[in-house]
C-alpha positions as CSV (number, residue, x, y, z in Angstrom):
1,X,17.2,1.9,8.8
2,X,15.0,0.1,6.4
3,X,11.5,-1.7,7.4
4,X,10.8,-4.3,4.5
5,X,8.8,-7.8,4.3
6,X,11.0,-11.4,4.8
7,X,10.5,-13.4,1.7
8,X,9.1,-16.3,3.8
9,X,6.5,-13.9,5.2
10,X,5.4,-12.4,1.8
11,X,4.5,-16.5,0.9
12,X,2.9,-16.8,4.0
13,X,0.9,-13.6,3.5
14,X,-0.4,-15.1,0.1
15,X,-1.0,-18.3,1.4
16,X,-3.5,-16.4,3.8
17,X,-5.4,-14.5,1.1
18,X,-5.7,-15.4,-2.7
19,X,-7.0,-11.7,-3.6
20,X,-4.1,-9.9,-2.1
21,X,-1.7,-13.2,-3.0
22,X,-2.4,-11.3,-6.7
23,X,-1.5,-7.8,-5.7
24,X,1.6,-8.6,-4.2
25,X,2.8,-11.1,-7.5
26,X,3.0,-7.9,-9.0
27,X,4.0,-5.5,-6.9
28,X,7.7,-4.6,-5.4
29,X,8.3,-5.5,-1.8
30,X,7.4,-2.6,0.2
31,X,10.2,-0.3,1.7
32,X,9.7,2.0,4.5
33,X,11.8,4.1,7.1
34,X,12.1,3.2,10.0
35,X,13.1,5.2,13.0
36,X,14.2,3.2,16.0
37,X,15.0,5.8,18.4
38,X,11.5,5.5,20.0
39,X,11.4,9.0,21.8
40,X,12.6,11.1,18.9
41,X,9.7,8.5,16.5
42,X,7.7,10.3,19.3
43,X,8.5,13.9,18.8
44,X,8.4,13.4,15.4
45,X,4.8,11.6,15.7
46,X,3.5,15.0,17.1
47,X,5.3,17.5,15.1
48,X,3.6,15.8,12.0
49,X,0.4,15.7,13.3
50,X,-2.0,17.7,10.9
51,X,0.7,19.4,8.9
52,X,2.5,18.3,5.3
53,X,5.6,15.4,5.7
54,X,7.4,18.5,4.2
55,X,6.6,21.0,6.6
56,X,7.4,18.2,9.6
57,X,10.9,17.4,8.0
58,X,11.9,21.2,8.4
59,X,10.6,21.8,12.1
60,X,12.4,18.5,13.1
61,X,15.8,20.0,11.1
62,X,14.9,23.0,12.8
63,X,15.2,21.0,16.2
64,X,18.3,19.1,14.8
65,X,20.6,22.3,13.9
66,X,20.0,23.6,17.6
67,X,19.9,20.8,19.7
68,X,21.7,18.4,18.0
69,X,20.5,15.1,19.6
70,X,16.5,15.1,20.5
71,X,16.5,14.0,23.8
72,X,14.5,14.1,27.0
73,X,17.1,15.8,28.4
74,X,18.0,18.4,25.7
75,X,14.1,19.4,25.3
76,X,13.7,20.2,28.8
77,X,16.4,22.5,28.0
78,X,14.4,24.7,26.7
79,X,11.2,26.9,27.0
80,X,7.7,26.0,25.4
81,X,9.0,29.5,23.8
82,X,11.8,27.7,22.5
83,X,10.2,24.8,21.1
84,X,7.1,27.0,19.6
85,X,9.5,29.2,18.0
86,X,10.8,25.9,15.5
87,X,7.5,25.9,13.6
88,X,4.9,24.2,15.2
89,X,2.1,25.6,17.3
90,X,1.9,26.4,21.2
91,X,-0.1,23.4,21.4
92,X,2.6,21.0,20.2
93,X,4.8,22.7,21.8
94,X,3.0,21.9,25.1
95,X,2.9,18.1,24.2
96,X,6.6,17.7,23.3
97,X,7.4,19.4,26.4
98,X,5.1,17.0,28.8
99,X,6.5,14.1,27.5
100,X,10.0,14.8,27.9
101,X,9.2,15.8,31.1
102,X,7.7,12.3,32.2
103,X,10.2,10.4,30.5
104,X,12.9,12.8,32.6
105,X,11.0,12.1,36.1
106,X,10.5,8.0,35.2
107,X,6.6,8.3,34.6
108,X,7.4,6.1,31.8
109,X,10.1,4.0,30.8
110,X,10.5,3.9,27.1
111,X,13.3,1.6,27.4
112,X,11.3,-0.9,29.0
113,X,8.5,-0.6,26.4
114,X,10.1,-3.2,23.9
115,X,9.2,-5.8,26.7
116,X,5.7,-5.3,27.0
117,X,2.9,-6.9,24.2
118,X,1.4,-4.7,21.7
119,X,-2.0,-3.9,23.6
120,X,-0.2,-2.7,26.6
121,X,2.3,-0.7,25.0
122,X,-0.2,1.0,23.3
123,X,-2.2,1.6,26.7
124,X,1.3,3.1,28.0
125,X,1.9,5.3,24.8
126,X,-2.0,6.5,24.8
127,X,-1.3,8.4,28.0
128,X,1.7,10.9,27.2
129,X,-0.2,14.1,25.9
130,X,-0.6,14.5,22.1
131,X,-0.3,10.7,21.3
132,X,-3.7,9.0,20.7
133,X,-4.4,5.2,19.8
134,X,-3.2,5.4,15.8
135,X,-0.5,7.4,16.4
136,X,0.9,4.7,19.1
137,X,0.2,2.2,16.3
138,X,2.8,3.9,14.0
139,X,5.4,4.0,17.0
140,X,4.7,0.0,17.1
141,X,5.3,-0.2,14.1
142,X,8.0,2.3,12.2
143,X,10.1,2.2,15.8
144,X,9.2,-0.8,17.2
145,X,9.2,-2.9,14.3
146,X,6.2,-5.0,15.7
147,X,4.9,-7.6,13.3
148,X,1.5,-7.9,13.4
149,X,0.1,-4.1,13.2
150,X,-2.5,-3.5,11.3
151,X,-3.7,-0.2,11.8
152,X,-7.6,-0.2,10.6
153,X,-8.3,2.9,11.8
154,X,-6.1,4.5,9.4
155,X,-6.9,6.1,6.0
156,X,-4.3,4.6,3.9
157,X,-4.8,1.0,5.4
158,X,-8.6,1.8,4.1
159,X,-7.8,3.2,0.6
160,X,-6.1,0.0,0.1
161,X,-8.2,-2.1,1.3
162,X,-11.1,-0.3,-1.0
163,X,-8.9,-1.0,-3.5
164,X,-7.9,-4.4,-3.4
165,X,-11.5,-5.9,-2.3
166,X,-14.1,-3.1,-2.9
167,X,-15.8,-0.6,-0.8
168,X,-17.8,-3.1,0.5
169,X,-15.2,-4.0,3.1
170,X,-14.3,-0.7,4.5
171,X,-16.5,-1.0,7.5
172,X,-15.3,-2.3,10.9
173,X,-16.6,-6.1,11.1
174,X,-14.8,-6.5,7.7
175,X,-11.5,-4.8,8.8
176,X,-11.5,-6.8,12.2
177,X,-11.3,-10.0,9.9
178,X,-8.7,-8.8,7.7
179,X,-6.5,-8.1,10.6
180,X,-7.3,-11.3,12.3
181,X,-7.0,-13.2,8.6
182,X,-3.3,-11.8,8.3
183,X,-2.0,-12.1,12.0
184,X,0.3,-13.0,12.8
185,X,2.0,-10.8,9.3
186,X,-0.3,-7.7,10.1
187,X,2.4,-5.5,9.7
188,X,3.1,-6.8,6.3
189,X,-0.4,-6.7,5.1
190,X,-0.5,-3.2,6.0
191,X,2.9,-2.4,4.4
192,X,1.1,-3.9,1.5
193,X,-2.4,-2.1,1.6
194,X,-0.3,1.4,1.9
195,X,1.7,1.0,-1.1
196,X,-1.7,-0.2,-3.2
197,X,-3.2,3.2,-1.7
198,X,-0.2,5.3,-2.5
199,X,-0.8,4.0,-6.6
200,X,-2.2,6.9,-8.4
201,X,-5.5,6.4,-10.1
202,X,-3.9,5.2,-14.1
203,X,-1.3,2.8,-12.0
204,X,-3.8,1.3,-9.9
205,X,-6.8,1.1,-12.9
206,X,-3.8,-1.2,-15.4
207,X,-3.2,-3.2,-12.4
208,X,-6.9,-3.8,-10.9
209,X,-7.7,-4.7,-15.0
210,X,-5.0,-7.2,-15.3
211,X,-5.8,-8.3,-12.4
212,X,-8.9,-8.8,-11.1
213,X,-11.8,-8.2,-14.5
């Protein structure tokens, strides 16, 4: 599955903000993967945690080939041995583990997580073991598909935002009031920011000189 940006909401996202109205008139609409099977997005989320996209792809194949399905059920199946032994430290290992068991026992219902509002599910994701509060803003957003994430705390969201407004607003007063300017199309905006930062230097120097000098 595909995450991308509605047309209506890219016009309502330059509406909101003339600087980044600019940016996006010449810019594709941003495409990203999106993984809607919210407790494998969780696996994943903690297998990637520190190590190269690369290197996560292959442990989660790893798990794939022998397990077939990631499930609750299929990773309680197996040791802390078992899951260590697909790439990923003891640590991890420990995580993955805890959370399929309380998923397993009912400690949490992930099901029932689509139903509850952004801050709460957050609150709810915050307390399985290895997930902390940007990770559970990815979840919102790549399995989720939430609308109005925008994920401050994270480094790409800030390399963009550097980019498209200066370094001046990469500070926390000025992020608060680019995620309250773009709500409720926070996801979008981000989506947006994250493609600006993923530029490389020459791309992103023609563009900010046709643009903004």
């Amino acid at each position: 599955m595909q995450l991308t940006i509605d047309p209506q909401v890219v016009e309502e996202l330059k509406a909101k903000d003339a600087r980044l109205a600019q940016v996006i008139e010449h810019l594709p609409v941003p495409v990203r993967k999106q993984s809607p099977d919210l407790f494998e997005a969780i696996i994943s989320s903690i297998v990637s945690q520190q190590i190269s996209t690369r290197a996560a792809e292959t442990i989660m194949q790893r798990m794939v080939d022998q397990i077939v399905k990631i499930t609750p059920e299929s990773i309680i199946s197996l040791e802390i041995d078992d899951i260590q032994a697909f790439g990923m430290s003891f640590r991890k290992a420990g995580y993955i583990a805890g959370v399929a068991r309380q998923v397993v026992a009912g400690k949490l219902n992930l099901d029932e997580l689509s139903s509850l509002s952004d801050e709460t599910v957050v609150k709810q994701l915050t307390k399985l073991p290895g997930i902390g509060p940007w990770t559970a803003e990815m979840l919102l957003i790549f399995s989720l598909g939430r609308e109005d994430v925008l994920s401050i705390s994270d480094l790409g969201i800030q390399r963009g935002v550097e980019r498209v407004y200066g370094s001046g607003f990469v500070n926390q007063k000025s992020l608060l009031q680019l995620r309250e300017r773009f709500s409720p199309h926070g996801t979008a905006a981000g989506l947006y920011f994250w493609h600006v930062a993923g530029l490389s230097p020459t791309d992103w120097a023609d563009l900010d000189q046709s643009l903004f000098r």
